[in-house]
N, C-alpha and C positions, 0 to 999 in steps of 0.2 A: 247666197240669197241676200236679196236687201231688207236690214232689220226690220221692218215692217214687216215682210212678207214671214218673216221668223217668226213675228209675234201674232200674227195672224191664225200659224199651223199652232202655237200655242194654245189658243183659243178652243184652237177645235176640240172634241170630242175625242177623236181619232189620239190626240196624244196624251189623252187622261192619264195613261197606265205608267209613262215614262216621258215626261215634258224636260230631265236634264240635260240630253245632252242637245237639246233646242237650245235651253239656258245657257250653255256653255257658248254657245253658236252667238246667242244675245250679248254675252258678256262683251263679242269682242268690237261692240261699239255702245260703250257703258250708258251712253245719255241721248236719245235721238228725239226725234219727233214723227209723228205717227202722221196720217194724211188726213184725222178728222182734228188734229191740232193736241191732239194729246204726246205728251213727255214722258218715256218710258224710262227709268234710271234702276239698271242691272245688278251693278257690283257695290262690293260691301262696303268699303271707304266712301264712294258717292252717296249710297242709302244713310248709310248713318248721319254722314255732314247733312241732310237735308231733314232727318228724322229730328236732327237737333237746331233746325233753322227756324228761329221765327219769321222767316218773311216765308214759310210755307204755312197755309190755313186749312184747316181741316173741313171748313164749311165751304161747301160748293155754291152756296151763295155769292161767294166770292168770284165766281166766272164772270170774266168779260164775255162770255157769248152761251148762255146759260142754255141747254136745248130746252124744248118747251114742255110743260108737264113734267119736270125732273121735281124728285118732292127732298131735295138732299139728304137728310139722314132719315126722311121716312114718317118721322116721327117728330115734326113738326120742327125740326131745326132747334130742340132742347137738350138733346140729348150730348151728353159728354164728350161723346167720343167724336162729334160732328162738331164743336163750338170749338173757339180759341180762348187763350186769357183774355180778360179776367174770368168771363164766364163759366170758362171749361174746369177752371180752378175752383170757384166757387161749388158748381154741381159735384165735381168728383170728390170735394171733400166734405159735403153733407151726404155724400152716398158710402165713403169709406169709412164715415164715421161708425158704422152697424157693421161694417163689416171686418176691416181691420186697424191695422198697429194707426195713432198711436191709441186711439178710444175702444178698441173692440178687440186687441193681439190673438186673444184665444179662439174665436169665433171658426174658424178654418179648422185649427186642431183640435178641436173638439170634438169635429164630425167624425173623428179618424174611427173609434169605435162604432160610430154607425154603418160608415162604407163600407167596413169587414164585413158588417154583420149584413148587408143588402147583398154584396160580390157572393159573399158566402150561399148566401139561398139560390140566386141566381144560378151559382155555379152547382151549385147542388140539385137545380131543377135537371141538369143534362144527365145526372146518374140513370141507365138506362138505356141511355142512347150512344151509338157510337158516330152520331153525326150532326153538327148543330150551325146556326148563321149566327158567328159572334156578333154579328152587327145587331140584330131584332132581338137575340136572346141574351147577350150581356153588354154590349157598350154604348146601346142607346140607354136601357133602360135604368143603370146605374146614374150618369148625372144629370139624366133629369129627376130622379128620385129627389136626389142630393140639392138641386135647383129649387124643387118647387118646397122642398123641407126646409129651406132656407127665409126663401121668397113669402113662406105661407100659401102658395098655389096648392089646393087641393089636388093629389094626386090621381081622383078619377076625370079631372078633365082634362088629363095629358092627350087624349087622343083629337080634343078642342084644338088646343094650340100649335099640336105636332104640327097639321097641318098647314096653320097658318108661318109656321114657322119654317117650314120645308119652300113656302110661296118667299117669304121674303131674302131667304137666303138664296135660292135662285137666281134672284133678280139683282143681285148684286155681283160687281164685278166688271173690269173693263172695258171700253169698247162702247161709241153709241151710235152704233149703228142702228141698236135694237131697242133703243133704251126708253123709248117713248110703250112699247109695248110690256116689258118688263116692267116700268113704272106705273102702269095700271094693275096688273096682278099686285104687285106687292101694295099698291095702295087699297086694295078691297083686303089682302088680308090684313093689314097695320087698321084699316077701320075695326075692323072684327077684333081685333085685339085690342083694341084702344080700349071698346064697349066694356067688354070683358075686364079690364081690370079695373076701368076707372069704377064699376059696381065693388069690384075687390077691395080697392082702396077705400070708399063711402064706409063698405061694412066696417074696415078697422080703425076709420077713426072710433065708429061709436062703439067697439070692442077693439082693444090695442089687445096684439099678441104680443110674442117674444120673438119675433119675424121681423125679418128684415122690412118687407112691407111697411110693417108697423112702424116701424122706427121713422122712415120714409114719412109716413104722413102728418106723425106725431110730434118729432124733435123740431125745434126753435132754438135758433142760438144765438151768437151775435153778428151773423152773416144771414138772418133770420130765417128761413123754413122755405121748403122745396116748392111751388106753385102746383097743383092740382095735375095739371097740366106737364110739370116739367118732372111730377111723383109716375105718371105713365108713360111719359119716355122711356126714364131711366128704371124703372120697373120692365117694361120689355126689351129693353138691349139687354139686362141680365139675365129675364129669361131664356131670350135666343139664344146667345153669345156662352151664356152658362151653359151649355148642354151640347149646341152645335159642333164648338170645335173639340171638345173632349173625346166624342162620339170617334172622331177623326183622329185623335193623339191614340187614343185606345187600341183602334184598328189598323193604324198605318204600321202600330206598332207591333201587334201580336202579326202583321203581315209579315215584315223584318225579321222580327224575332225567328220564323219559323220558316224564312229562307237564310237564317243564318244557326242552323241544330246544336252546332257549337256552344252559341252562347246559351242556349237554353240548358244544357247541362251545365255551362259555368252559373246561369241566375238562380239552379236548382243549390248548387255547392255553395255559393258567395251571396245571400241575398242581401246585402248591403250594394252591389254591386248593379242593383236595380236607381241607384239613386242616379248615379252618372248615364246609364242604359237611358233612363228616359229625357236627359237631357240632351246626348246623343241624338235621340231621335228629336230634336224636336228642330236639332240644325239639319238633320238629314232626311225626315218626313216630316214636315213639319203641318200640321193641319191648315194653316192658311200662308198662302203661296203671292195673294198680292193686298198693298192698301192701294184702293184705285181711288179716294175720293178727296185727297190732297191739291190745292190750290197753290200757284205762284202769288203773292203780294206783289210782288214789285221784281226787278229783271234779277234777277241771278244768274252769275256767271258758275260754270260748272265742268270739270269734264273739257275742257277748251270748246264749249260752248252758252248759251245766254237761255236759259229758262225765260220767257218773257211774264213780267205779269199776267193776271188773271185766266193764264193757260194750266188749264187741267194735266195734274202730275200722276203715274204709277210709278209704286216703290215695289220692285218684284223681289219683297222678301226672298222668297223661297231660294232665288237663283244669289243675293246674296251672299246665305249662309254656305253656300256650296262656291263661293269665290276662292278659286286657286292663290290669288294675292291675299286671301285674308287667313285661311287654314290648309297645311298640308294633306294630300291624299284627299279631296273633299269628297269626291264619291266613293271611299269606304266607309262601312257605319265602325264604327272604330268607338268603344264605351270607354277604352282607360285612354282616350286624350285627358293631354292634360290643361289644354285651353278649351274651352269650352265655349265662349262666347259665339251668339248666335244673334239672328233674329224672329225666333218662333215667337218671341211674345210683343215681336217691333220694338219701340224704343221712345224715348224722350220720353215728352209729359205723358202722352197718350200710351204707353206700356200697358202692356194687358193688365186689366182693372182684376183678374180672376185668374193671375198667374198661381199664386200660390193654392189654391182649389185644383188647378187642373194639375199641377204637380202633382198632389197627393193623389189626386184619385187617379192617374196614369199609372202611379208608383203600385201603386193598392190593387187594383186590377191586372195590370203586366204578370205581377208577383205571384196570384193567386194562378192563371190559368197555367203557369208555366209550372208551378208547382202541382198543380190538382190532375191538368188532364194530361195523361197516360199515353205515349207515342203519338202524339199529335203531328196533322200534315195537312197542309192545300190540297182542295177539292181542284180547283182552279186559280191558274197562275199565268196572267193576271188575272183576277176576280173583276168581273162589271164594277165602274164607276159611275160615280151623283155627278150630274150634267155638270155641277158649277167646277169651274176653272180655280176660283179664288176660294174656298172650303172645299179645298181635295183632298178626297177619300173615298173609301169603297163603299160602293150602295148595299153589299151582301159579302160575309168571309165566311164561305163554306169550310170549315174543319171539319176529318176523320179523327177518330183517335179509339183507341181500344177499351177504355175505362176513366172513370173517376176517381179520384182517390178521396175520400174521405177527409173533412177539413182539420188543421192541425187543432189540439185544445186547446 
């Protein structure tokens, strides 16, 4: 097939459950161009060189041929993960300031005692039952705990944002075909969120917590303080982003884990052994599969071919890390590699902002259910998948299992 038409069956629904060996199909024409003028780049060597190209912009503003109604990052073109330098530099590190190294190191590790202690109820509610949806009853509801404990988001209005959050992550993702319609839904829920925090925000300036929030509205420094404005951006990509893809590492991973019984007896005997397990998975499932919102500056040659400016680029993470020229055996999950490099968290400047969070809490949760629940197995294999292509993961992971085991002291 001609890579288009590859990338097209990718898209679908239909290949939710197993898009690799499409990937492989993709690989074998690394850089192409798609017939609404977008740049698809496959394999690992090419993603990375572009991850680390500054004549690649992360704002879609930057299109020569911008389709109409596209709102770029959603959130008014402030938000970090959508700007270039100097901007993108400036916001990410008044926002890493509260949360890590070099002003804040502990803030992640800190939580480690709480996520125990949430995984632990959580997993303690299924005592009783020989049947449960990891999705709804432990890997949603852990990091958005952990999110909004962070953020200062009151946890009774989790069922507020879900929804708005489940609309914008939808609507993201390759392809514009559709995107003028997608860009309306997510923009009625990005309004409703915006309302919502920017009250959030108000109330902490005149009560500052010990929340990240707060720190957000409060700190002043000598790159002076975040704009109202650019405090509810970067307050909702954390939100979302906090919780979405975890949900996903979580799940992809107890899915793995429990088509692979082997390892669940070696993470019961070794649990040190969870540390590389979820690194593992996050080059072989890795919760988001593409960055589709990357811009050419200016012509770059590539791949024995020429990215032109202002043409809209896709980096298909997911089929990188599984590149045969970059790691041997890529489609086995294999935990004692000894190279490990991936792109589950992407790369360059724009590296996931909440790597280290989702590390722990994949580690924290993998650990516990593999340990707690008692002959565990798929209900259904494959399990229904969430429509989006680029946050792939299970909508619902029905487990059997015969018992709980009581949490260690």
């Amino acid at each position: 097939m001609a890579p288009d038409d590859v990338f097209r069956q990718i898209l679908d629904s239909a290949a939710r459950a197993d898009p690799y060996p499409l990937y492989a199909e993709l690989r074998e024409t690394p850089v192409f161009r798609r017939e609404d003028g977008t740049w698809v780049v496959s394999t690992y060597r090419e993603i990375v060189e572009l991850l680390h190209d500054p004549r690649i912009s992360s704002d879609r503003r930057n299109l020569a041929h911008r389709p109409e109604g596209d709102m770029g990052d959603g959130m008014g073109g402030v938000s970090f993960i959508t700007t270039d330098p100097p901007e993108h530099d400036r916001l990410r590190r008044l926002a890493v300031r509260h949360f890590g190294p070099p002003h804040s190191p502990g803030v992640v590790e800190a939580l480690r005692p709480e996520m125990l202690a949430i995984t632990t109820e959580l997993i303690d509610g299924l005592t009783g039952h020989t049947r449960a949806d990891l999705v709804d009853e432990i890997a949603y509801p852990l990091p958005v705990t952990v999110i909004c404990r962070l953020l200062g988001v009151p946890r009774e209005d989790e069922p507020r944002f879900h929804a708005w959050a489940d609309a914008v992550v939808e609507s993201l993702g390759p392809g514009e075909e559709d995107r003028a319609e997608r860009e309306q839904a997510r923009a009625e829920a990005v309004s409703k969120l915006q309302t919502y925090l920017a009250d959030l925000a108000a109330a902490r300036r005149d009560a500052p917590g010990d929340d990240l929030l707060s720190g957000l509205v409060t700190y002043e420094g000598p790159e002076g303080r975040m704009s109202p404005v650019e405090v509810i951006a970067t307050s909702a990509l954390l939100l979302i982003a906090g919780h979405e893809t975890t949900v996903n590492l979580i799940t992809n991973g107890m899915l793995t884990l429990l088509r692979h019984p082997e390892l669940l007896k070696r993470l019961r005997a070794e649990p040190d052994l969870i540390v590389t397990t979820v690194e593992e998975l996050l080059r072989y499932e890795p919760p988001v599969h593409f960055l589709s919102s990357r811009v050419a500056l200016a012509d770059i040659p590539i791949a024995g071919t020429t990215i032109p400016a202002g043409a809209p680029v896709v980096l298909v993470l997911a089929s990188g890390s599984r590149d045969p020229a970059h790691v041997s055996h890529p489609d086995t999950f294999d935990p004692d590699r000894r190279y490990s490099e991936h792109l589950g968290f992407g790369g360059g400047i724009h590296y996931c902002f909440g790597a280290a969070l989702a590390r722990l809490e994949g580690q924290i949760v993998l650990q516990q259910l593999v340990n707690r629940l008692v002959n565990p197995r798929l209900v259904e294999d494959p399990p229904p998948y969430r429509p989006s292509a680029t946050l792939r993961g299970p909508r619902h992971l029905l487990v059997d299992f015969d018992a709980v085991n009581p949490a260690a002291p």
